[in-house]
C-alpha positions, 0 to 999 in steps of 0.5 A: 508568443506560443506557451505550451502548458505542462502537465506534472503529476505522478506516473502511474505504473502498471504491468502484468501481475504474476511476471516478476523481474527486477524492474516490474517488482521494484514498480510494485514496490513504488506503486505501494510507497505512492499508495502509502504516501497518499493513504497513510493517514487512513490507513492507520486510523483503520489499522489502529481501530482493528489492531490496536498497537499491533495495526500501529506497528505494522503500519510503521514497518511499512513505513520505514520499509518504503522510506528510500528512493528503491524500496525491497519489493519482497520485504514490501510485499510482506509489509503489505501482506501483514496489514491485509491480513490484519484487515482481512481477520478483523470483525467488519465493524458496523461503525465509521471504519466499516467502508474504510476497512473494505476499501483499504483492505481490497487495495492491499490485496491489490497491491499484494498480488502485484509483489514477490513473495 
């Protein structure tokens, strides 16, 4: 018998930043509801620490924004602009946030650049 393995995982999406069409901003978009799903937890803790209530809600937006199956890239990419302007405004504290506020704040403007405005 001949048994061929499968490999199952997520794809990875990637395009030119600065090009936007439907299809390449709806990529973005999913791009930001996958780093979402697997950084939430993270995400938040850090939101909540630098904002409070405030980091709390935008992080919900977020969330509600990026709930369905085709996510509206330009009210995800304002989603994600508030949280990195959150991020990027806040004091960088000198405690157990301090890396976690740097990585998440340096992927958002990642994920920001790659959204319409």
């Amino acid at each position: 018998m001949n048994h061929k393995i499968m490999q199952v995982g997520i794809p990875r999406f990637r395009f030119q930043a600065g090009r936007f069409n439907g299809s390449s901003a709806l990529i973005a978009a999913l791009n930001a509801q996958d780093f979402l799903r697997r950084h939430g937890n993270s995400l938040s803790e850090v939101l909540h620490a630098v904002g409070g209530n405030g980091g709390l809600d935008l992080f919900c937006k977020a969330d509600r924004l990026m709930d369905g199956l085709c996510p509206d890239p330009r009210s995800v990419g304002e989603a994600i602009r508030d949280m990195r302007d959150l991020l990027a405004k806040a004091d960088a504290p000198e405690d157990r946030h301090a890396a976690s506020l740097r990585w998440h704040g340096a992927r958002l403007t990642d994920l920001a650049a790659s959204l319409p405005r």
